[in-house]
N, C-alpha and C positions, 0 to 999 in steps of 0.2 A: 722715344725717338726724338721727342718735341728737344726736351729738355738738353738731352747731348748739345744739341746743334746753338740752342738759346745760348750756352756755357762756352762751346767753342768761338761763336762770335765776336763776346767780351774779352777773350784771352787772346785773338791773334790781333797780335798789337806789331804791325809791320810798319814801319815808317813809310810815310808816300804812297802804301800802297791802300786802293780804294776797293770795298768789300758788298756788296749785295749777298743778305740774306732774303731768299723769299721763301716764305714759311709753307709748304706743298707737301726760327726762332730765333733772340738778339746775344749775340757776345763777341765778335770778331772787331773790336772798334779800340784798342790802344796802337792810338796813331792811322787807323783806315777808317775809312768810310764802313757803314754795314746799311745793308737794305733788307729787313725781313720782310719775307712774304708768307703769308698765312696759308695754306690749304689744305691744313689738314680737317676742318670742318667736325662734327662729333667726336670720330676717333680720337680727335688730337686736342680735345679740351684741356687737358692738362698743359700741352706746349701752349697753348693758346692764354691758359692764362697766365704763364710765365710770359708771353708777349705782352700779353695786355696790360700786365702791370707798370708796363713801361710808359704806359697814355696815361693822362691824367685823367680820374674819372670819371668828370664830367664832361669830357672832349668827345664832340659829334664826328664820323668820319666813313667814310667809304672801305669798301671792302674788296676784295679777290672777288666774292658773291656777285657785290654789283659791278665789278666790272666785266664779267661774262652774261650775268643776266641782263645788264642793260647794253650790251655791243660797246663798249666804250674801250677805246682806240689803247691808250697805256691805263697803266695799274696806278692805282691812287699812291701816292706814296706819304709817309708819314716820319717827320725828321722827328725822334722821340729821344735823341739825345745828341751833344757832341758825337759827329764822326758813326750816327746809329740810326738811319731809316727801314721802315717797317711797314711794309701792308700786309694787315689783316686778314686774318680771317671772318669767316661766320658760320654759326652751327647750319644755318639754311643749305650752306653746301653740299651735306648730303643731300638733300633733296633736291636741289640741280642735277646734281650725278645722275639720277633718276631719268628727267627729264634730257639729257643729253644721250641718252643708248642711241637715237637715230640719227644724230648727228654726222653729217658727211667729215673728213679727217675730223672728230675731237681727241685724237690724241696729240697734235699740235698745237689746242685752245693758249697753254701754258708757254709755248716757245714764242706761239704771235704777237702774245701781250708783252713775254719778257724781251724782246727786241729790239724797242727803244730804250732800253735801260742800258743794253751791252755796256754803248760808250763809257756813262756815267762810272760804273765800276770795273776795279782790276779783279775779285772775286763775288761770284753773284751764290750762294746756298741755299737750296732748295729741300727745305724741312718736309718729310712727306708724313700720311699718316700711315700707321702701321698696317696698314691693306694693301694689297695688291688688284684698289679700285684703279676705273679712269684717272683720278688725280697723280694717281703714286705714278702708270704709265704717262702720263701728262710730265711729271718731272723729269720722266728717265729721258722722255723724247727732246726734251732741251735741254740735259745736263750733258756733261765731258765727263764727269768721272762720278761714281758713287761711293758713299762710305757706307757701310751698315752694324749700324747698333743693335745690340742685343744683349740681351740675358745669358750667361751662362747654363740657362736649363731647358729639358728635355725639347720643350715645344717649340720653343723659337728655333734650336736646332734644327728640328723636324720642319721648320718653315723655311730653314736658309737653301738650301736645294730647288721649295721652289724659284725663290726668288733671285737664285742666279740664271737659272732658266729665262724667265721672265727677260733677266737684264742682258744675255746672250740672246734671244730671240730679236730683242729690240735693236742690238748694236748690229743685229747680220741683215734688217728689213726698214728699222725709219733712222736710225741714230748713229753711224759708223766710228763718231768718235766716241760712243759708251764706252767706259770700262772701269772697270771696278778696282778702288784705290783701296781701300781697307775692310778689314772688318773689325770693328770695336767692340768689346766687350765689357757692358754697362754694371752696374750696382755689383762690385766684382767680389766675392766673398774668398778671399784667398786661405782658409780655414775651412773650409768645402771641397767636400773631397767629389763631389757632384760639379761643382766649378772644376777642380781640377780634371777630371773624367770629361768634360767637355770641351775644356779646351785643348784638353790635347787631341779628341776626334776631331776637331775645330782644323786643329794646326797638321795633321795627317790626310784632310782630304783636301784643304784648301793652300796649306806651305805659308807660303811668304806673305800672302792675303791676313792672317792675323797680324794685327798690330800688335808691337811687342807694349805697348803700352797701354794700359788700361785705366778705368773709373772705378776707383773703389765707393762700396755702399758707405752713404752715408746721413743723417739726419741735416746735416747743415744745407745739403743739395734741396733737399724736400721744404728748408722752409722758407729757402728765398723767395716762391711766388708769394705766398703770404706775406712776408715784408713791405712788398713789392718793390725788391728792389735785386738787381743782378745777381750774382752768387759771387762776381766778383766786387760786388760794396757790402753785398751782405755779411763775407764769410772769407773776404782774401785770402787767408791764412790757412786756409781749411785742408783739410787733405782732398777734399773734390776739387777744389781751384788749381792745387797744385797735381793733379791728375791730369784735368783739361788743358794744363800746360804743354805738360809732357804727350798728350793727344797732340795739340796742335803742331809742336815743332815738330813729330814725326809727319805729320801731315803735307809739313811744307817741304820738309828735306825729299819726300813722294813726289810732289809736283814738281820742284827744281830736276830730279833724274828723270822725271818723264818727259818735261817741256824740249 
């Protein structure tokens, strides 16, 4: 989940237009602004260290963590490249989650912090972790629209039902502009006859919700956090780069007919 979103941030390269990522990953920054924000905490170790790779090692800094466990008013932000800001995450996260169950509204923690940032950007992404904890409803409640990645295979399917539940409960009780802009299909094995079998139950119960564009599997994607460097320095050329392309501009051609 991390990693789609880290990819699509470096690839949408709009001129003028300004991008907040907050990680709840870095690639939307040819020619915008990106803000990643971190929260996906354990689950999302993997997106977390494709973020991270984008701090220099030895740089000290603030997190998503501390800005809900120490009440602190905006999110720490971290300019990690031309046109690419980034707040972190921390694995402590889950363990917040924990201690917030009796929390009066926390499913708003995430909308109050991202609030002063609106202005700063014209797209704000909010990477979640693959759960259907507090955090992921903490995104849905300050997001306008969702995308959701997934796998091709049996389980994640058997999880997308709930999670449009989830995202229909949310947009009819705290969030009225929710609503669900795509659904992506990740590490795409188009030689798979179990990929093919899902996505067409994918495209039979959901229509127009599959994106006609996909990510195909591939080794290049997997070794850009180890680089540490983007997928789009590490790997331009790649057949994943040029996927997340084709992601992105279906994405926006989505938002110009919805706006």
């Amino acid at each position: 989940m991390a990693g789609t979103h880290v990819s699509e941030s470096h690839v949408l390269r709009v001129p003028g237009a300004i991008v907040c990522q907050f990680d709840v990953g870095p690639a939307l920054t040819h020619g915008v602004t990106v803000e990643a924000v971190e929260t996906g905490g354990v689950d999302n170790i993997d997106g977390g260290l494709a973020a991270f790779s984008l701090i220099k090692e030895d740089a000290e800094y603030d997190s998503v963590y501390n800005a809900i466990n120490k009440g602190l008013q905006t999110l720490p932000v971290i300019n990690v490249k031309k046109n690419l800001d980034l707040v972190p995450s921390s694995l402590n996260l889950a363990q917040l989650e924990i201690s917030l169950t009796g929390l009066m509204e926390r499913e708003y923690i995430i909308a109050d912090k991202l609030r002063p940032c609106l202005p700063d950007y014209d797209y704000i992404v909010l990477d979640c972790p693959p759960s259907l904890g507090i955090f992921t409803v903490n995104a849905l409640v300050a997001a306008d629209y969702v995308l959701i990645p997934m796998t091709a295979e049996v389980l994640p399917f058997k999880g997308l039902s709930s999670l449009i539940v989830l995202i229909n409960q949310i947009s009819e009780r705290m969030n009225t502009r929710l609503s669900v802009l795509g659904i992506l299909l990740t590490r795409y094995k188009g030689n798979s006859n179990l990929t093919k079998n899902i996505e067409n139950a994918i495209r039979s119960i959901y229509g127009p919700l599959l994106l006609e564009s996909h990510v195909r599997e591939t080794v290049r994607a997997a070794e850009a956090p180890l680089t540490r460097l983007p997928l789009f320095e590490h790997a331009p050329n790649s057949t994943a780069a040029k996927d997340y392309e084709a992601v992105v501009d279906e994405l926006l051609e989505r938002l110009v007919k919805q706006a």
